[in-house]
py3Dmol code that shows the C-alpha trace and the ligand (Angstrom):
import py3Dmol

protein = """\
ATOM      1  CA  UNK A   1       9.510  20.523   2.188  1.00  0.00           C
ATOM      2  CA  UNK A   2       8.322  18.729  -0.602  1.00  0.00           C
ATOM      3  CA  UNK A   3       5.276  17.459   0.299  1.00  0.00           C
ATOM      4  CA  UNK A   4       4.153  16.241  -3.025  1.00  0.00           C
ATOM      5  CA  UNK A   5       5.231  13.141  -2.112  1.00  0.00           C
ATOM      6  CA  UNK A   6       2.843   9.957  -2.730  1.00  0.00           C
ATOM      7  CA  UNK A   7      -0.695  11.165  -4.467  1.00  0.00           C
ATOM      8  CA  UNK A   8       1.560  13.497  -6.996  1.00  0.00           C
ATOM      9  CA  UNK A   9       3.074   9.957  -8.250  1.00  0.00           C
ATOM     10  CA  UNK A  10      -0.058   8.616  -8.990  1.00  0.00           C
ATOM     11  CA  UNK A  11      -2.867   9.506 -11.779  1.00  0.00           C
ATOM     12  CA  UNK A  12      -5.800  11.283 -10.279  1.00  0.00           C
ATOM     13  CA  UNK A  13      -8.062   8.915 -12.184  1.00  0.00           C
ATOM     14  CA  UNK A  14      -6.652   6.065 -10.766  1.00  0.00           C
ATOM     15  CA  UNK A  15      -7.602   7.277  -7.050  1.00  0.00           C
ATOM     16  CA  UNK A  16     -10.665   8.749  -7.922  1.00  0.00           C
ATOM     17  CA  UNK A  17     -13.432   8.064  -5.144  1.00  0.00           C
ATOM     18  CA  UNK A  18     -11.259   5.110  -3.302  1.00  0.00           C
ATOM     19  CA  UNK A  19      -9.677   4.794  -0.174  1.00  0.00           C
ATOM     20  CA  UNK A  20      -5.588   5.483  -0.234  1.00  0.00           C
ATOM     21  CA  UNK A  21      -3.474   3.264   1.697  1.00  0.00           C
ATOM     22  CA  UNK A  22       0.173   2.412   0.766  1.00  0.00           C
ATOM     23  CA  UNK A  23       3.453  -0.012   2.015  1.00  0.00           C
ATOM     24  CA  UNK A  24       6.057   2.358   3.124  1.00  0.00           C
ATOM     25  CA  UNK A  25       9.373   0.526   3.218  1.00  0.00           C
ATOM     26  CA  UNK A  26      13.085   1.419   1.852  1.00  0.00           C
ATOM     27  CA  UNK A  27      13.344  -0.209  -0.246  1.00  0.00           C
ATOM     28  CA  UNK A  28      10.387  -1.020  -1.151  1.00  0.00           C
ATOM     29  CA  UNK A  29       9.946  -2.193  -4.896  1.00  0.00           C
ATOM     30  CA  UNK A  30       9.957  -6.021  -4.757  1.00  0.00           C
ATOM     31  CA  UNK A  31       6.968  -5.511  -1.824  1.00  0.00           C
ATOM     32  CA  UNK A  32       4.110  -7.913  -2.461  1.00  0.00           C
ATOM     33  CA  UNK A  33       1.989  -5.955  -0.342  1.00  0.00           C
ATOM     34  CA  UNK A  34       0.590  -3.968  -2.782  1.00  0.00           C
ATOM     35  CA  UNK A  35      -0.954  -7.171  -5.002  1.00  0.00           C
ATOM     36  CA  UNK A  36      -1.717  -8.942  -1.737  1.00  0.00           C
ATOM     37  CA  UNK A  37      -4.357  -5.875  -0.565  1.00  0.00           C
ATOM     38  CA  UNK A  38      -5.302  -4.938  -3.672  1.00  0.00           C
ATOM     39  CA  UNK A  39      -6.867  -8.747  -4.024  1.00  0.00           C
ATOM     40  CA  UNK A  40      -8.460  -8.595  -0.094  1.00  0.00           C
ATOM     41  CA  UNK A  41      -9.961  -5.349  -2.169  1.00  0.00           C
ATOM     42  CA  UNK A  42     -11.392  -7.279  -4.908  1.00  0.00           C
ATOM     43  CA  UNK A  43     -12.876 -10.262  -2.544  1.00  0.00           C
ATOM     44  CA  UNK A  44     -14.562  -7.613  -0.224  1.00  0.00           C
ATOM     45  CA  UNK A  45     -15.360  -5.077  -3.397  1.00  0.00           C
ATOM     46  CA  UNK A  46     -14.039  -2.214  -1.440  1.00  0.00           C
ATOM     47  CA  UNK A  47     -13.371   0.709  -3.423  1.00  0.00           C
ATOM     48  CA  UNK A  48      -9.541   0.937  -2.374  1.00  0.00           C
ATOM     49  CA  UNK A  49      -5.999   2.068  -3.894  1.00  0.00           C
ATOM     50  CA  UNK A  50      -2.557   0.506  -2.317  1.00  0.00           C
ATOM     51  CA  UNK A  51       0.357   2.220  -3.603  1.00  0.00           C
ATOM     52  CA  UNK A  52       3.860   2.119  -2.746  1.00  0.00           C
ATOM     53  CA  UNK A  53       6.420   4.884  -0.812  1.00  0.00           C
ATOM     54  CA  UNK A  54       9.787   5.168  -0.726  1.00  0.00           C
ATOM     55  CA  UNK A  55      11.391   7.686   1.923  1.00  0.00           C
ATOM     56  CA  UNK A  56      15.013   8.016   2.191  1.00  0.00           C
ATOM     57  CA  UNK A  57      16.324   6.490   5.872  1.00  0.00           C
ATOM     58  CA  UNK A  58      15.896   9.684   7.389  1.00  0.00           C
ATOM     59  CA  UNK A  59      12.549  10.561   6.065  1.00  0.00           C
ATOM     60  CA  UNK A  60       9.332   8.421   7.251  1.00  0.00           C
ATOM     61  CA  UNK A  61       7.571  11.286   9.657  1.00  0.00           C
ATOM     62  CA  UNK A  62       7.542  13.740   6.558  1.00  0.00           C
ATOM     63  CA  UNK A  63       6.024  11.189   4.299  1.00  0.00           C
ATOM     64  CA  UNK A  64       4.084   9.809   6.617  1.00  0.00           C
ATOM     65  CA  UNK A  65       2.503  12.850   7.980  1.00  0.00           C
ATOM     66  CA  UNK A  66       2.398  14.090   3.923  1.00  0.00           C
ATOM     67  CA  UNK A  67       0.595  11.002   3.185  1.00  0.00           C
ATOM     68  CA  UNK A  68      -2.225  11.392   6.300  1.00  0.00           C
ATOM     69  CA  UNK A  69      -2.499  14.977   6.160  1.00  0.00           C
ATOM     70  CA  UNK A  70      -3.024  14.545   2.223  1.00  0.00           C
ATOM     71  CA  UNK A  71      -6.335  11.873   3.030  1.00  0.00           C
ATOM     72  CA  UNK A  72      -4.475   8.686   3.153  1.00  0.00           C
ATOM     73  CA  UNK A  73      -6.446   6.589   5.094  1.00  0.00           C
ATOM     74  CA  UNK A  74      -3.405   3.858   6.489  1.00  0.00           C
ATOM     75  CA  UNK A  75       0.145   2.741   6.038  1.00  0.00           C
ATOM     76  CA  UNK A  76       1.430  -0.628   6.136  1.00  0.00           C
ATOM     77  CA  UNK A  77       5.279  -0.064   7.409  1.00  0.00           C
ATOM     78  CA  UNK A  78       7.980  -2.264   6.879  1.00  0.00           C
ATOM     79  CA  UNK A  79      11.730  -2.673   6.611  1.00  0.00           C
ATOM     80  CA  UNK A  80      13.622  -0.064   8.221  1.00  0.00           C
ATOM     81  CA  UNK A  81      10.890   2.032   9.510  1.00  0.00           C
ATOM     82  CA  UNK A  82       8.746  -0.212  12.060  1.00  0.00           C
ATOM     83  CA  UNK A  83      10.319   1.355  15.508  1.00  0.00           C
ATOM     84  CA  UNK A  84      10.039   4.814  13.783  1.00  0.00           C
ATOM     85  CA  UNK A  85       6.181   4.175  13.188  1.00  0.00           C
ATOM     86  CA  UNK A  86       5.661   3.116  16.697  1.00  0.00           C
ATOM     87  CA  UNK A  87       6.884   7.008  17.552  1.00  0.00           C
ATOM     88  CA  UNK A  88       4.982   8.346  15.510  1.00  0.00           C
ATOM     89  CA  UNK A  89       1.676   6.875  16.115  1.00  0.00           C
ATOM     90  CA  UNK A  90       0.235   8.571  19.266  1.00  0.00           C
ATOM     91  CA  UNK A  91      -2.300   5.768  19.953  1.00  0.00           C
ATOM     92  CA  UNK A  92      -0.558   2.543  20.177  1.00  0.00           C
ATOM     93  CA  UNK A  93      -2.414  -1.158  20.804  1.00  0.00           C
ATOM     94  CA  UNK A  94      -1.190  -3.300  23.664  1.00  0.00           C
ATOM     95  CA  UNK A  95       0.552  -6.201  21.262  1.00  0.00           C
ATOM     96  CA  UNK A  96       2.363  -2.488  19.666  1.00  0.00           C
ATOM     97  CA  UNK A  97       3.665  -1.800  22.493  1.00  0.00           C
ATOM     98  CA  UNK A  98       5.091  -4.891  23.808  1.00  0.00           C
ATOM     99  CA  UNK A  99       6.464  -5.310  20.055  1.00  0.00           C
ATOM    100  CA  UNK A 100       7.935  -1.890  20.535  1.00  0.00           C
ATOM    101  CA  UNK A 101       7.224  -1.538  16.296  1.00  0.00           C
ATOM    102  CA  UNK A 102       4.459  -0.807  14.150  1.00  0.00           C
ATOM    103  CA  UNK A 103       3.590  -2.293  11.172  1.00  0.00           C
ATOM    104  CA  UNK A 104      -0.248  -0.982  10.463  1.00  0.00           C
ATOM    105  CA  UNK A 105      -1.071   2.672  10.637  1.00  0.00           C
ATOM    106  CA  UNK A 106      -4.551   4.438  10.271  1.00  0.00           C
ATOM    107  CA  UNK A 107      -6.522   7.831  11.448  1.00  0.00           C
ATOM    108  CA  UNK A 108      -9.585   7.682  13.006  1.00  0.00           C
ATOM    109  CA  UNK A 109     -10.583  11.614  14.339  1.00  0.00           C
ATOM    110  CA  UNK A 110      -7.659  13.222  13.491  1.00  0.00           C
ATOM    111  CA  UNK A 111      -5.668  10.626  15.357  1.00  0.00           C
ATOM    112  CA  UNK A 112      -2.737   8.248  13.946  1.00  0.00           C
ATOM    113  CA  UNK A 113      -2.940   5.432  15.372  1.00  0.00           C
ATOM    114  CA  UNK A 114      -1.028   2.173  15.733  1.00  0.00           C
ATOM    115  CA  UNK A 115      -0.668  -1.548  15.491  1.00  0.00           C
ATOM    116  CA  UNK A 116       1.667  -4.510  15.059  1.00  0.00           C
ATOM    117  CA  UNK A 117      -0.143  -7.542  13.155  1.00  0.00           C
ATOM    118  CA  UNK A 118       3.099  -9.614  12.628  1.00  0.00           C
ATOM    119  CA  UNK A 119       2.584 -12.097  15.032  1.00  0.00           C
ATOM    120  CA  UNK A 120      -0.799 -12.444  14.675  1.00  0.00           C
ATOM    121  CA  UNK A 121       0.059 -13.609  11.134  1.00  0.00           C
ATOM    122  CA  UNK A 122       2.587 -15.444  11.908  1.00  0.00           C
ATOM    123  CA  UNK A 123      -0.044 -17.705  14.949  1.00  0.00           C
ATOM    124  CA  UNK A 124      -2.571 -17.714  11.806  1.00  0.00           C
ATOM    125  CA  UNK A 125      -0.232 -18.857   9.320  1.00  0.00           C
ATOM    126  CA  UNK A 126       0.880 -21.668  12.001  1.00  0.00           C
ATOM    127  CA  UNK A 127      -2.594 -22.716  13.079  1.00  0.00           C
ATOM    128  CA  UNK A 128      -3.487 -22.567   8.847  1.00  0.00           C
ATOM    129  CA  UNK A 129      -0.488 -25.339   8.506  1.00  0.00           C
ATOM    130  CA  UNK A 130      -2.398 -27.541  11.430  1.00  0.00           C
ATOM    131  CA  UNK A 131       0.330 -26.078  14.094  1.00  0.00           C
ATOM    132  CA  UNK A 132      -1.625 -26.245  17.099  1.00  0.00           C
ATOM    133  CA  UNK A 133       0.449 -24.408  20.071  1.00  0.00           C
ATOM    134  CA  UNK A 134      -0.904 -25.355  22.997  1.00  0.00           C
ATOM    135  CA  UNK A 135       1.792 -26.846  24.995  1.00  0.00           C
ATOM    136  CA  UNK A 136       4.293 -26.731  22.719  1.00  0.00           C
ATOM    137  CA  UNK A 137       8.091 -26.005  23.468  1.00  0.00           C
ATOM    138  CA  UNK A 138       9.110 -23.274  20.955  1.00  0.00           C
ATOM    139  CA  UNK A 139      12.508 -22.051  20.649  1.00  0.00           C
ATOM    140  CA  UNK A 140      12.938 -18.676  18.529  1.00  0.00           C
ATOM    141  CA  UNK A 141      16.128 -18.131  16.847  1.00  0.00           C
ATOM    142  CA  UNK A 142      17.119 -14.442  17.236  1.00  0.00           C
ATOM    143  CA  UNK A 143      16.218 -11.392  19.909  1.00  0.00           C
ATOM    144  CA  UNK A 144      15.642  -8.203  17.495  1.00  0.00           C
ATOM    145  CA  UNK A 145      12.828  -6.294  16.287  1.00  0.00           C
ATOM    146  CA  UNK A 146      11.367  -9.460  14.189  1.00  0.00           C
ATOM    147  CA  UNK A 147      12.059 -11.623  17.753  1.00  0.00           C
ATOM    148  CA  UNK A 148      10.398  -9.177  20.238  1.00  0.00           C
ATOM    149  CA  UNK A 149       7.215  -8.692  17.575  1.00  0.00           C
ATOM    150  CA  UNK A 150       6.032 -12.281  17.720  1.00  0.00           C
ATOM    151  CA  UNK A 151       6.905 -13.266  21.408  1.00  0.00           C
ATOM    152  CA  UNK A 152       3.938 -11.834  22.880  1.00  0.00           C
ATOM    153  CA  UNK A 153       1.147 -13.576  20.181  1.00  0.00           C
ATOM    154  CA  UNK A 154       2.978 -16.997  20.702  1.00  0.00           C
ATOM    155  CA  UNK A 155       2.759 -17.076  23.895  1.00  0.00           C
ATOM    156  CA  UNK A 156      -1.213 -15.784  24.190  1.00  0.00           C
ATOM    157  CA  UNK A 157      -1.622 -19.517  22.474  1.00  0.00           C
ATOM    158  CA  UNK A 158      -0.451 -21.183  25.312  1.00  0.00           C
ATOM    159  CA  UNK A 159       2.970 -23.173  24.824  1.00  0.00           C
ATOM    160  CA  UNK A 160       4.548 -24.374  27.677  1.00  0.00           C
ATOM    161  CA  UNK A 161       8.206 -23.159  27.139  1.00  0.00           C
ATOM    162  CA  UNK A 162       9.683 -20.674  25.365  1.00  0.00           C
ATOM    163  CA  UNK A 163      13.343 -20.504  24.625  1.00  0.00           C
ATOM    164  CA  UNK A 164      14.757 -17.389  23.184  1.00  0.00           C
ATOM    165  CA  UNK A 165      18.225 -18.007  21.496  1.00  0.00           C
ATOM    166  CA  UNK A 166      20.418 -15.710  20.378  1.00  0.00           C
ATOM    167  CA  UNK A 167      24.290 -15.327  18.746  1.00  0.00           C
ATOM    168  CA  UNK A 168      24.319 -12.283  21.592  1.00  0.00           C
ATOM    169  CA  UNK A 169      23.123 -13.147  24.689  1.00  0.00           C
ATOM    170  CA  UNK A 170      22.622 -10.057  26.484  1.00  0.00           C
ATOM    171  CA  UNK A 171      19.786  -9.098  24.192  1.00  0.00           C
ATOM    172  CA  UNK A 172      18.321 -12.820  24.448  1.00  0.00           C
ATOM    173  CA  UNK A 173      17.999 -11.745  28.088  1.00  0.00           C
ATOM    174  CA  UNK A 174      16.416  -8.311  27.419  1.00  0.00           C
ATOM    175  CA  UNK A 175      13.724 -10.082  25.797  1.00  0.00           C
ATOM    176  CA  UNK A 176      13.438 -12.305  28.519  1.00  0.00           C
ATOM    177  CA  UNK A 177      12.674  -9.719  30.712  1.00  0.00           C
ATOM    178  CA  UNK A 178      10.667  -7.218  29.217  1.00  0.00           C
ATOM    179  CA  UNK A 179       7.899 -10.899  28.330  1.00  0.00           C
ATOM    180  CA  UNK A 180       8.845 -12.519  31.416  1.00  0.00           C
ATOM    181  CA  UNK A 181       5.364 -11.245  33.342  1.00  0.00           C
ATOM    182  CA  UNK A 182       3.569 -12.201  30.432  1.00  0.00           C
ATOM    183  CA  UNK A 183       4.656 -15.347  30.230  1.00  0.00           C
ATOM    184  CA  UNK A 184       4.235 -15.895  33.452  1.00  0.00           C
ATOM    185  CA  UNK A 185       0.112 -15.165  32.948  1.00  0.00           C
ATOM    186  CA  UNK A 186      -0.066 -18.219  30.764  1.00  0.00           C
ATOM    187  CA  UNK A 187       2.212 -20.139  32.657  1.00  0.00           C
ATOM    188  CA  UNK A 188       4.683 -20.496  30.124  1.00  0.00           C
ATOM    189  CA  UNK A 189       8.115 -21.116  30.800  1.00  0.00           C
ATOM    190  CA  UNK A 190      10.414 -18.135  29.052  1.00  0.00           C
ATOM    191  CA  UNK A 191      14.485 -18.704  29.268  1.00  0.00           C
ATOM    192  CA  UNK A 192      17.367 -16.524  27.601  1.00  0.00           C
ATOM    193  CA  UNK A 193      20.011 -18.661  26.285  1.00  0.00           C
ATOM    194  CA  UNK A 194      23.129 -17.858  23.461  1.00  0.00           C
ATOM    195  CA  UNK A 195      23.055 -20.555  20.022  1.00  0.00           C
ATOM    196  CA  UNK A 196      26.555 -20.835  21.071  1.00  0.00           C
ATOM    197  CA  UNK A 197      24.985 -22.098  24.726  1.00  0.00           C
ATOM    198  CA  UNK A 198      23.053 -24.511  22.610  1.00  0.00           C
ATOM    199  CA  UNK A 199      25.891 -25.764  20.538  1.00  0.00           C
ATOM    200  CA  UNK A 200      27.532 -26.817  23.736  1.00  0.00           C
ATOM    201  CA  UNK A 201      24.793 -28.498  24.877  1.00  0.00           C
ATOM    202  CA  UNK A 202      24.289 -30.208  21.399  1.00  0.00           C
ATOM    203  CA  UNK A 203      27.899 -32.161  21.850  1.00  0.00           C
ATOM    204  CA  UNK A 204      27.113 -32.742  25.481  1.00  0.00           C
ATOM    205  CA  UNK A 205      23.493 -34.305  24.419  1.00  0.00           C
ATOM    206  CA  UNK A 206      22.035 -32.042  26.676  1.00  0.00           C
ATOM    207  CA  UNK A 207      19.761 -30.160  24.436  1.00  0.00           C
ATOM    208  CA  UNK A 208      16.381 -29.829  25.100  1.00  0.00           C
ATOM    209  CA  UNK A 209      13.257 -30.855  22.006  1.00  0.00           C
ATOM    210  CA  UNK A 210      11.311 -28.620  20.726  1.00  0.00           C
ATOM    211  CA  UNK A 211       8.092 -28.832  18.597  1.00  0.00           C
ATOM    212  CA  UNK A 212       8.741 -25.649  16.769  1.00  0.00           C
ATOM    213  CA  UNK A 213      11.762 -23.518  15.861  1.00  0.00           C
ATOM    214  CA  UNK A 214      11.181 -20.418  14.692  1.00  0.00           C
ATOM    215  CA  UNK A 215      14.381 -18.077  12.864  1.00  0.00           C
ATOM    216  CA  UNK A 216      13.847 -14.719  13.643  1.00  0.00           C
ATOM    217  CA  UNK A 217      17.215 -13.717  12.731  1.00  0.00           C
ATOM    218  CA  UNK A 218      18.493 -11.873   9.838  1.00  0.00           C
ATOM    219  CA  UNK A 219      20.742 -14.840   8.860  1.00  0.00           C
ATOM    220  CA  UNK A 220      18.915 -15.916   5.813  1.00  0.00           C
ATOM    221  CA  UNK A 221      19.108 -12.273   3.849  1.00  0.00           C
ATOM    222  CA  UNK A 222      22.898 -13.081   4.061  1.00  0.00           C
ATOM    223  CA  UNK A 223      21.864 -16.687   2.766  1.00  0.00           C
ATOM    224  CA  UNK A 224      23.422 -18.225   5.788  1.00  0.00           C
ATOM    225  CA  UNK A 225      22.017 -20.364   8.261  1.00  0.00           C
ATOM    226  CA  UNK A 226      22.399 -19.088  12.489  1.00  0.00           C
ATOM    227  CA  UNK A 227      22.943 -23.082  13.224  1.00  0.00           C
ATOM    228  CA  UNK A 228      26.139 -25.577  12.488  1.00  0.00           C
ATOM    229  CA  UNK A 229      25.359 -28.379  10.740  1.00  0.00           C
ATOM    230  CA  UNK A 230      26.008 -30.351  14.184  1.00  0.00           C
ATOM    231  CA  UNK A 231      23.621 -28.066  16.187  1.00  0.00           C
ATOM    232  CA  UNK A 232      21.269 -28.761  13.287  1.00  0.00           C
ATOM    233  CA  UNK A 233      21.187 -32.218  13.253  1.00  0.00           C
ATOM    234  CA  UNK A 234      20.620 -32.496  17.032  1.00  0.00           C
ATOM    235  CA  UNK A 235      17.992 -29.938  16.492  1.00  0.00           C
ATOM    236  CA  UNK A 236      15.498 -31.126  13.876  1.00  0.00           C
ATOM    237  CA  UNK A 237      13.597 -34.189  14.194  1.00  0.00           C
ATOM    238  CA  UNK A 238      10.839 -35.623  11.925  1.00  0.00           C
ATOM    239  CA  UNK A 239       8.589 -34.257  14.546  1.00  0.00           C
ATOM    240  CA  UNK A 240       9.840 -30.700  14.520  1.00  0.00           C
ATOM    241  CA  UNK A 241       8.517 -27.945  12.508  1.00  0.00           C
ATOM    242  CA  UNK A 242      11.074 -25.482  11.084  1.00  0.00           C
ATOM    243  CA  UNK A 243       9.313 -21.921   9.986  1.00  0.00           C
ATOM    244  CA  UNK A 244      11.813 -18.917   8.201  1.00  0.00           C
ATOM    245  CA  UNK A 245      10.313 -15.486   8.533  1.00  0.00           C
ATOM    246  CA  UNK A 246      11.952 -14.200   5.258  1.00  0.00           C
ATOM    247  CA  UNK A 247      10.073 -15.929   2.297  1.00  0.00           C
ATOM    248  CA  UNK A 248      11.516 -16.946  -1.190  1.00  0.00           C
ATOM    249  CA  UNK A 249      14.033 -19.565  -2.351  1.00  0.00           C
ATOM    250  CA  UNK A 250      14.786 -22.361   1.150  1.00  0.00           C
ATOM    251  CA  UNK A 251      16.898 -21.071   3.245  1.00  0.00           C
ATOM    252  CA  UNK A 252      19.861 -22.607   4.381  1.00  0.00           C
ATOM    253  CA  UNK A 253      17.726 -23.039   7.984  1.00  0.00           C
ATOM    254  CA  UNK A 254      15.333 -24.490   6.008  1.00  0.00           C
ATOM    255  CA  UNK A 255      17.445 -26.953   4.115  1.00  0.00           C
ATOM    256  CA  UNK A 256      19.078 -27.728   7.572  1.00  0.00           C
ATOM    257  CA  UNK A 257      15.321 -28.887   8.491  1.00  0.00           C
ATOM    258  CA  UNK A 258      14.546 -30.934   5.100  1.00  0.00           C
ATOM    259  CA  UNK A 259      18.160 -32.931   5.590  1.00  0.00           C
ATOM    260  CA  UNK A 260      16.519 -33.944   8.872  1.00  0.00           C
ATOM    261  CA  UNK A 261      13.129 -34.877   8.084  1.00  0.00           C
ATOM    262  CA  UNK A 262      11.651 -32.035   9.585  1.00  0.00           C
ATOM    263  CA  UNK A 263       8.450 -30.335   7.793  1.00  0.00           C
ATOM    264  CA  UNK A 264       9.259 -26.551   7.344  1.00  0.00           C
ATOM    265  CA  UNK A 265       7.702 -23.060   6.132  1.00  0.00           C
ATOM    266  CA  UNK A 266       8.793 -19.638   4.841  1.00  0.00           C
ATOM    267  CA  UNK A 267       7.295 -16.840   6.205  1.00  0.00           C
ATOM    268  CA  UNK A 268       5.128 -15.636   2.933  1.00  0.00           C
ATOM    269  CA  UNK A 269       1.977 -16.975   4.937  1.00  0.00           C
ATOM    270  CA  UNK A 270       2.498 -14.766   7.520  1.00  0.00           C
ATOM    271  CA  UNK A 271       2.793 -12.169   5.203  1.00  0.00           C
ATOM    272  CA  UNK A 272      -0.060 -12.662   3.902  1.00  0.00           C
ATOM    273  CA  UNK A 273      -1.769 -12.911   6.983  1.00  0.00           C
ATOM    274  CA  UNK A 274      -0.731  -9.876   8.713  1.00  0.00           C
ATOM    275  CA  UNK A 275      -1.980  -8.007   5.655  1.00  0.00           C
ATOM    276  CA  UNK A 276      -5.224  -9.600   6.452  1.00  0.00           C
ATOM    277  CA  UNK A 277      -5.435  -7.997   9.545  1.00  0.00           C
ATOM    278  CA  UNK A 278      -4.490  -4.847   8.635  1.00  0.00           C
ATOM    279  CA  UNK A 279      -6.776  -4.905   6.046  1.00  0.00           C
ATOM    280  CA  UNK A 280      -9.336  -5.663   8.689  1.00  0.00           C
ATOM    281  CA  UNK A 281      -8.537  -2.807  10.763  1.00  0.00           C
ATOM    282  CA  UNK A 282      -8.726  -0.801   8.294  1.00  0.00           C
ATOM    283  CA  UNK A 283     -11.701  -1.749   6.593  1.00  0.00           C
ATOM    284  CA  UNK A 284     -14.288  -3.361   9.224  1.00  0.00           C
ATOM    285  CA  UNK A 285     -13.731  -6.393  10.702  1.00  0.00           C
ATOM    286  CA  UNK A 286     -17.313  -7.159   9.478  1.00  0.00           C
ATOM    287  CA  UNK A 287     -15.546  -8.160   6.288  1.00  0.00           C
ATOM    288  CA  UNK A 288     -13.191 -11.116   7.949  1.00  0.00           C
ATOM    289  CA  UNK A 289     -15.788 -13.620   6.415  1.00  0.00           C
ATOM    290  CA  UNK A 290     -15.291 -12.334   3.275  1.00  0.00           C
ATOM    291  CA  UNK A 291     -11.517 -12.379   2.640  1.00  0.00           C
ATOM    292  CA  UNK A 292     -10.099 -15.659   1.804  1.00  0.00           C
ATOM    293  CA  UNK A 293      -5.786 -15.287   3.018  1.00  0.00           C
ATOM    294  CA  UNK A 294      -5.055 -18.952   2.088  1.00  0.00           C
ATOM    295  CA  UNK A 295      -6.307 -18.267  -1.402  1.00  0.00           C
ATOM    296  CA  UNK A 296      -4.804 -14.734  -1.780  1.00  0.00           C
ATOM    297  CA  UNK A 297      -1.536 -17.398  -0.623  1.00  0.00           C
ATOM    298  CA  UNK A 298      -1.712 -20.364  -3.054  1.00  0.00           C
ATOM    299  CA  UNK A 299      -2.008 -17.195  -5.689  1.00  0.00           C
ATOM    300  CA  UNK A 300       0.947 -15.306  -4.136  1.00  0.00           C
ATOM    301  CA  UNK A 301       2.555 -18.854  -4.493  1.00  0.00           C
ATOM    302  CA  UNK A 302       2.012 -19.739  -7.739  1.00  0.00           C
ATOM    303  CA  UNK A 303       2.714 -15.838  -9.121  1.00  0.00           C
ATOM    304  CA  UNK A 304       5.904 -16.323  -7.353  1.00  0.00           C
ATOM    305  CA  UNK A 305       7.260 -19.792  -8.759  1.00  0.00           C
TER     306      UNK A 305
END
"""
ligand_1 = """\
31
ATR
P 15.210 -7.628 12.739
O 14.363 -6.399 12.885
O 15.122 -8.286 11.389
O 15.026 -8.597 13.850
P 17.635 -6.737 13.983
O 16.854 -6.065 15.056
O 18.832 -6.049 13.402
O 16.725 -7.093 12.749
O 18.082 -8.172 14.548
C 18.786 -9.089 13.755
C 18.860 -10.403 14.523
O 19.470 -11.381 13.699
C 19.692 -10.337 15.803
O 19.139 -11.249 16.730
C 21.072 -10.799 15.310
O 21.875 -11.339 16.331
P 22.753 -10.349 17.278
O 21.788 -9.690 18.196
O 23.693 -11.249 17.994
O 23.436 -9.397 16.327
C 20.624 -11.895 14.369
N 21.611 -12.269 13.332
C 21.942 -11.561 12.237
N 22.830 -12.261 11.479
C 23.038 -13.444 12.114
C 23.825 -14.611 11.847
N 24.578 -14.703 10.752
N 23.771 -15.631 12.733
C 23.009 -15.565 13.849
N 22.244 -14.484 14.153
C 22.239 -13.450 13.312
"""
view = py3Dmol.view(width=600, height=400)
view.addModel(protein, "pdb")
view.setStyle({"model": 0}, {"cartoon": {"style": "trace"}})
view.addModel(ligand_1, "xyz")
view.setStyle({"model": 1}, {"stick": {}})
view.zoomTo()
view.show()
């Protein structure tokens, strides 16, 4: 087993006295993690190294364990290896759990364990665009692993309905279930429906409002949009704001939203903002007062235009 894996890759001098933490990910080279941490780094003048690793599909445990076992301190996961991370952590955090993913990693006494700060950074990245959630009626778009990781941090804000849509309904109504109890602690309202369920009610005028819709599918990496143009346009209101998990070029979702009047986001604020908190974990939470995420954003922004 080659267990060379992630230090070997990287010059001894470069590592020298700092903390190691990496993005694991396949694949992995356009991550912005890397610049994003290494920049919380420099604002908190912790003496830290964030590197990059690359397992084949079938490979995160050996890497990961490689990369622990070899001093790394933690591992941000992403893309395809979050549920894989959740089984190997053996400590997981509440918000983990209910996710049923991991995207933060870290040993503390010979102990891996885990966390899921997506939807954290996703509520921060909301509430930093003057969101507020309290009684809002959110409908999320989608009901897989990016779905079920922000359900549970949404609905600790306080909306009063939540509407999970998806093209398959069955696995709306999985996700229904497994948050129903929670939702029913905050008194939210939490419903299963198909988008299919929702075009039919957009032609019968039936359709409910919301205040926020949220696409959690994987749509947009195939540059397509999980709404018709009709569902759309019943859909997005100047009121309404419209926020895309993937970030980059507007999405057709997006551009649905614009055409409408809506006011809409990409998820690279959330990106940066569950980075944030993984960074805190990692490093102290003493230091949350002296990282600055909007700034490390408008940076990100500007590198990325
Ligand atoms: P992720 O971890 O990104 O959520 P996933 O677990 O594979 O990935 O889930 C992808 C989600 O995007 C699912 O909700 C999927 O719908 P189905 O469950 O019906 O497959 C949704 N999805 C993918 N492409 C879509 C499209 N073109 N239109 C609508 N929904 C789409």
């Amino acid at each position: 087993m080659d267990t060379k894996l992630f230090f070997d890759q990287v010059e001894p001098a470069t590592i020298l006295g700092k903390a190691c933490y990496a993005v694991v990910g396949n694949p992995i080279g356009h991550s912005q993690s890397p610049w994003i941490h290494q920049r919380y780094a420099e604002q908190t003048a912790q003496a830290m190294y964030y590197g990059r690793m690359q397992p084949s599909i079938d490979q995160f445990h050996i890497y990961a364990q490689a990369f622990f076992q070899q001093g790394g301190q933690g591992l941000s996961v992403t893309v395809p290896f979050k549920l894989e991370a959740c089984t190997f952590a053996k400590q997981l955090t509440p918000r983990a759990q209910l996710a049923g993913a991991v995207n933060t990693l870290w040993q503390d006494g010979g102990q891996i364990y885990g966390d899921n700060t997506d939807g954290l950074g996703l509520v921060r990245d909301l509430v930093a665009q003057g969101i507020a959630l309290k009684g809002t009626k959110i409908l999320i778009l989608g009901a897989g692993g990016a779905a079920r990781g922000i359900i549970g941090p949404l609905l600790a804000e306080g909306p009063v309905a939540i509407m999970a849509a998806n093209r398959s309904l069955g696995k709306a109504k999985q996700l229904a279930i497994l948050f129903g109890e929670l939702a029913q602690s905050v008194g939210a309202t939490l419903r299963a429906e198909s988008i299919e369920d929702l075009e039919t009610q957009a032609s019968s005028g039936t359709l409910s409002q919301f205040d926020l819709v949220i696409n959690a599918t994987a749509a947009s990496l195939d540059i397509l949009s999980p709404l018709s143009n009709h569902l759309a346009a019943q859909l997005f209101q100047p009121r309404t704001f419209a926020y895309d998990l993937v970030y980059g070029k507007p999405t057709p979702f997006m551009q649905q939203a614009l055409q409408h009047g809506s006011r809409v986001s990409d998820g690279l604020g959330m990106l940066v903002e569950q980075a944030a908190a993984a960074f805190l974990i990692w490093r102290g939470a003493a230091l949350s007062s002296a990282i600055n995420p909007r700034q490390v954003l408008a940076e990100l922004r500007h590198a990325l235009a």
